[in-house]
C-alpha positions in Angstrom: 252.5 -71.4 -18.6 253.8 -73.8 -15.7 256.7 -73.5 -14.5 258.4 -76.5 -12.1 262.0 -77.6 -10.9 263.1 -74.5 -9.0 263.0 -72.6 -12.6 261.1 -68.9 -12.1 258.2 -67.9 -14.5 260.8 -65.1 -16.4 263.5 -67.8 -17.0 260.9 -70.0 -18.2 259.6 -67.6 -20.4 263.5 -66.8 -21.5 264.2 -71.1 -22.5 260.6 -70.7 -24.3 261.7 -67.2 -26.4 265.0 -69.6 -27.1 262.8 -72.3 -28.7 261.2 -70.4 -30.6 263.6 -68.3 -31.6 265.7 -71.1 -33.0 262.4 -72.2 -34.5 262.3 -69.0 -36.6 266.1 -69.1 -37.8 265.5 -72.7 -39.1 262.3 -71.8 -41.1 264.2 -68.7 -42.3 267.1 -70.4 -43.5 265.5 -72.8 -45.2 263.2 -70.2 -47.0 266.6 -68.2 -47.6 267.8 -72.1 -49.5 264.8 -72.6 -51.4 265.3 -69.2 -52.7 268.7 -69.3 -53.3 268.5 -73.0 -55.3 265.5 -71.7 -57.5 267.9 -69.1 -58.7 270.6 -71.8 -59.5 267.9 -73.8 -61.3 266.8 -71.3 -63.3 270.3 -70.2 -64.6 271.7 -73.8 -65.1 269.0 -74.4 -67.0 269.1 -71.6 -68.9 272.9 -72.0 -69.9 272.7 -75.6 -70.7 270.1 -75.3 -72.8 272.4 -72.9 -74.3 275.4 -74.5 -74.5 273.8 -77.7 -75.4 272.7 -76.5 -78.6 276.1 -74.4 -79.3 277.7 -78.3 -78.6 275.1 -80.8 -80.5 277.3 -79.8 -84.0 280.6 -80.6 -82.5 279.9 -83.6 -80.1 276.3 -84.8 -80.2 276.9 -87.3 -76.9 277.7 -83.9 -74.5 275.1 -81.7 -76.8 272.4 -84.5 -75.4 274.3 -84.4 -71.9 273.5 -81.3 -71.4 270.0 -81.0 -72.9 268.9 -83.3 -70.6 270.6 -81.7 -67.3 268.6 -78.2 -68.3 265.3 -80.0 -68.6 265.9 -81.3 -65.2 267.1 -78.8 -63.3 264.1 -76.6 -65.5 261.7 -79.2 -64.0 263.4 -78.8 -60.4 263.2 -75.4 -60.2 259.5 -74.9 -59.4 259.7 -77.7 -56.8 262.6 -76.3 -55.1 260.5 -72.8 -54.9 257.5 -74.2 -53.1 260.3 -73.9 -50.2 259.7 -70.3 -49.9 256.1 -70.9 -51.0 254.0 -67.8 -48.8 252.7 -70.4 -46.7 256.2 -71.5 -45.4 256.8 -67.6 -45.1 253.9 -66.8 -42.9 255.1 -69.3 -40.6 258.3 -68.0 -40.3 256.8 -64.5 -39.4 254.5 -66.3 -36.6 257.5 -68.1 -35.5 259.6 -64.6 -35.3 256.6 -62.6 -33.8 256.2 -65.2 -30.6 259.7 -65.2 -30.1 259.8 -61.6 -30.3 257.0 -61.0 -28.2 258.6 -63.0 -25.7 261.6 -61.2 -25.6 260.1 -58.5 -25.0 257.8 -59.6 -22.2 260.7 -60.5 -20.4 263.0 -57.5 -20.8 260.1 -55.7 -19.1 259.7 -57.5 -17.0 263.3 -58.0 -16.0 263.7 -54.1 -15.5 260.9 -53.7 -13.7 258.7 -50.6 -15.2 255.5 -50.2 -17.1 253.2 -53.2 -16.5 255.6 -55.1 -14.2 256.2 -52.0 -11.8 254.0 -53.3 -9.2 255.7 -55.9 -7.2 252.7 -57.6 -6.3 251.6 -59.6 -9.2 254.4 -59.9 -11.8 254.8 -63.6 -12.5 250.9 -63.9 -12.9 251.1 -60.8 -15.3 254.2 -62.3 -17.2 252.4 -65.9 -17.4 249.1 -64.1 -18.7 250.5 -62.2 -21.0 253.2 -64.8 -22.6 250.0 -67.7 -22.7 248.4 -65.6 -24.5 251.2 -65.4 -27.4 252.4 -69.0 -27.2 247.8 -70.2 -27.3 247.7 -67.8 -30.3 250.4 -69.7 -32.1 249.3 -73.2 -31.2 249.0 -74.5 -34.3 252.6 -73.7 -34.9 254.2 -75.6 -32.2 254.8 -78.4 -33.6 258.1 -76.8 -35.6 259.5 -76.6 -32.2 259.2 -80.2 -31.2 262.4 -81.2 -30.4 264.6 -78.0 -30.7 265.9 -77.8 -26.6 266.3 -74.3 -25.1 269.6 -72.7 -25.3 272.2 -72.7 -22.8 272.0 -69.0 -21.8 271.5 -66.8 -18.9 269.4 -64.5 -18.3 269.7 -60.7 -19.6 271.7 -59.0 -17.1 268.9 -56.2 -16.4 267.4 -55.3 -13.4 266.4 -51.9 -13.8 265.9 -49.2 -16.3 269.8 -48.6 -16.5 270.4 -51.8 -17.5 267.3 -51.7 -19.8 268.5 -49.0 -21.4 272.0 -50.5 -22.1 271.5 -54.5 -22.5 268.3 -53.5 -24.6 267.9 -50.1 -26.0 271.5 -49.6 -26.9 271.9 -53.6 -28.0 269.3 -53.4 -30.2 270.6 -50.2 -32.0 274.5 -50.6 -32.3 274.3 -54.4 -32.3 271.3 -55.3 -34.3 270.0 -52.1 -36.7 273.1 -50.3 -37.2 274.9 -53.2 -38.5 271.9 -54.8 -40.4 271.0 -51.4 -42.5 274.7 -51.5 -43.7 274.4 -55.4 -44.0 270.9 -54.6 -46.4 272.3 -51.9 -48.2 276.1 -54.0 -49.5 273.5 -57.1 -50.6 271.3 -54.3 -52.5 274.7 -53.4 -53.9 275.8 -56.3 -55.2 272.5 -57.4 -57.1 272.1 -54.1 -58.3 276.2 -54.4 -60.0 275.0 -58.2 -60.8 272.2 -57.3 -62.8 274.7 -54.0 -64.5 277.1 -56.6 -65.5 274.9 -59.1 -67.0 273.4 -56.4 -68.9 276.4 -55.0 -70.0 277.3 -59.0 -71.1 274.0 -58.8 -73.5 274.9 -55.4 -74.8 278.4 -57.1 -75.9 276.9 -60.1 -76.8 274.5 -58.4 -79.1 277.2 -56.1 -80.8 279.4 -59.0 -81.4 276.4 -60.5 -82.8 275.3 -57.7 -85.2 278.8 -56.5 -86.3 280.3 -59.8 -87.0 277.2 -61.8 -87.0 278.5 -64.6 -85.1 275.0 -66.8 -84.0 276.9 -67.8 -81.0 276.7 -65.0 -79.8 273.5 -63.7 -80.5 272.2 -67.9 -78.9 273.5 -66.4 -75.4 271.5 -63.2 -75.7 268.3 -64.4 -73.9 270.3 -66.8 -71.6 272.1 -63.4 -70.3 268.7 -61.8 -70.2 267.0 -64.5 -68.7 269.5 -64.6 -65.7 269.6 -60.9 -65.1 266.0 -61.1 -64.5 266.4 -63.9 -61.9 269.2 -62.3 -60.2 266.9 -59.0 -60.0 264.0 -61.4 -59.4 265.9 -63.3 -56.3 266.8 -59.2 -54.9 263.4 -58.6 -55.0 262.0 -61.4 -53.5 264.4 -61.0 -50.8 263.5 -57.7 -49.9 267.1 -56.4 -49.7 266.1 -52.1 -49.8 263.0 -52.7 -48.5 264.9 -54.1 -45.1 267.3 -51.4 -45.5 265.4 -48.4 -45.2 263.0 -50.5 -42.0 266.2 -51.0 -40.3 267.4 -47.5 -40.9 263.8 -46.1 -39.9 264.3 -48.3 -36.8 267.7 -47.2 -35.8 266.8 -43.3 -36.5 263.6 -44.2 -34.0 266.1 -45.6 -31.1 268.8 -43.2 -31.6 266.3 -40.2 -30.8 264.9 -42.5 -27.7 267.6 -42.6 -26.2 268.9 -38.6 -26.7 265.1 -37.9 -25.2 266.2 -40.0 -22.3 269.2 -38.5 -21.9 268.2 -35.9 -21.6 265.2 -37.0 -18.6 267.9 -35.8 -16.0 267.0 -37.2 -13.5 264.4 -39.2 -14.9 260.9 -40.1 -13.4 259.1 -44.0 -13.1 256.6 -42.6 -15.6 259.5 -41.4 -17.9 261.4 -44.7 -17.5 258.2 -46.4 -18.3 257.7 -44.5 -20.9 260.9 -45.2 -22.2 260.7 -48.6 -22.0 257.4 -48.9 -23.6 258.5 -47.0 -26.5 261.7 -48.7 -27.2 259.4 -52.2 -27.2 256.4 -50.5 -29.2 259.3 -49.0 -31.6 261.2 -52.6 -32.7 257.5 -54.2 -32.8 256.3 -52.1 -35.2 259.5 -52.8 -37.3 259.0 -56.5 -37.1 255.3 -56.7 -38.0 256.3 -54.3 -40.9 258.8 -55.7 -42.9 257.6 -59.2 -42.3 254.1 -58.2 -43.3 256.0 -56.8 -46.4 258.1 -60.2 -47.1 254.1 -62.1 -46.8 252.6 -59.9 -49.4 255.4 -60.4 -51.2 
């Protein structure tokens, strides 16, 4: 990894975390689309199928109208799913691993401690080590072709206090804390989604059977078919399964950093220690659930 202009090897490293980083978010997003559409496919076309045959008796133009909308968006919705096809996924995860690893090569190196200690050496160790990452993903650098590196300094650490504060703490009441309650509310709502559709069938059905209304009893599979989707689209999105890694992740910070308080005063192997941990500890989190979203 060159580095030219004045710019040093960790602030090149930081613009290159930032292009790939934006990289990720822009694969993720679009998988997040792809799922989200599929799901709109499949219940448009299961209600205009339905409401399409409840219609052809009373106005055969709009009964046709809307025959022909559900076999198109019926015939859509396995071409918008190749979006979050597991090939597109496995590229986000690369994507997110680099830029994670990167990250983290540079918050080390920033505070100074484990591998970067020495002061002899710690550019050539940063550009080893980060080459490494960015050769491994090679064939994946083409999705960053012209994304430009964000506009941001870089993190204000320059020791293991500030380590401790701009990446320990960060991490756990800006990013876990907030994104196990974030997991849990979306769990929540597709769990009451798929309740409520299921307590429209149950209606459905006893309208139905007690006044055998075949309007009703036409909207029975519609109603099942999108609960199943909407419990489908949870699912695929992985809303618990994020929820209890981010909680797991949090748990595994919070008790970092009571062990470190509790280093008083704390030694350079302790502070490396430290530091090592916190970086082995959100790594592990990272490969796990996004190993989990590829097998899924």
């Amino acid at each position: 990894m060159s580095t030219g202009g004045g710019v040093s090897a960790t602030e090149h490293v930081w613009r290159a975390q930032s292009v790939w980083s934006q990289a990720a978010n822009r694969h993720k997003a679009a998988i997040g689309r792809a799922r989200t559409a599929t799901l709109c496919a499949v219940v448009a076309a299961g209600v205009c199928g339905a409401a399409s045959a409840q219609l052809m008796p009373l106005s055969a133009w709009a009964g046709r109208l809307l025959a022909f909308l559900a076999l198109v968006v019926a015939g859509l919705a396995p071409l918008l799913a190749r979006g979050a096809a597991p090939g597109r996924v496995r590229e986000w995860t690369r994507l997110r691993s680099v830029s994670e690893e990167l990250k983290s090569q540079t918050y080390l190196r920033l505070a100074r401690v484990a591998r970067y200690r020495e002061p002899a050496g710690r550019d050539a160790e940063l550009r080893r080590r980060t080459d490494a990452v960015v050769a491994a993903a090679a064939d994946l650098e083409y999705l960053t072709t012209g994304i430009a590196p964000a506009d941001r300094p870089l993190p204000p650490v320059a020791g293991i206090a500030d380590y401790v504060e701009g990446r320990l703490r960060y991490q756990l009441d800006r990013y876990y804390r907030p994104k196990t309650g974030e997991m849990a509310g979306r769990a929540r709502l597709v769990e009451r989604w798929g309740q409520a559709l299921a307590a429209v069938s149950v209606v459905l059905g006893a309208v139905a059977g007690a006044f055998a209304v075949e309007q009703a009893a036409a909207w029975i599979p519609v109603v099942a078919a999108v609960s199943a989707a909407v419990v489908s689209h949870g699912a695929a999105a992985r809303y618990v399964a994020q929820q209890v890694e981010f909680g797991r992740t949090a748990g595994e910070l919070e008790r970092l950093l009571a062990w470190w308080r509790s280093c008083d005063p704390a030694t350079d192997a302790e502070a490396d220690r430290l530091a090592e941990r916190t970086e082995h500890v959100v790594s592990v989190q990272n490969e796990g659930w996004m190993a989990k979203w590829i097998a899924e």
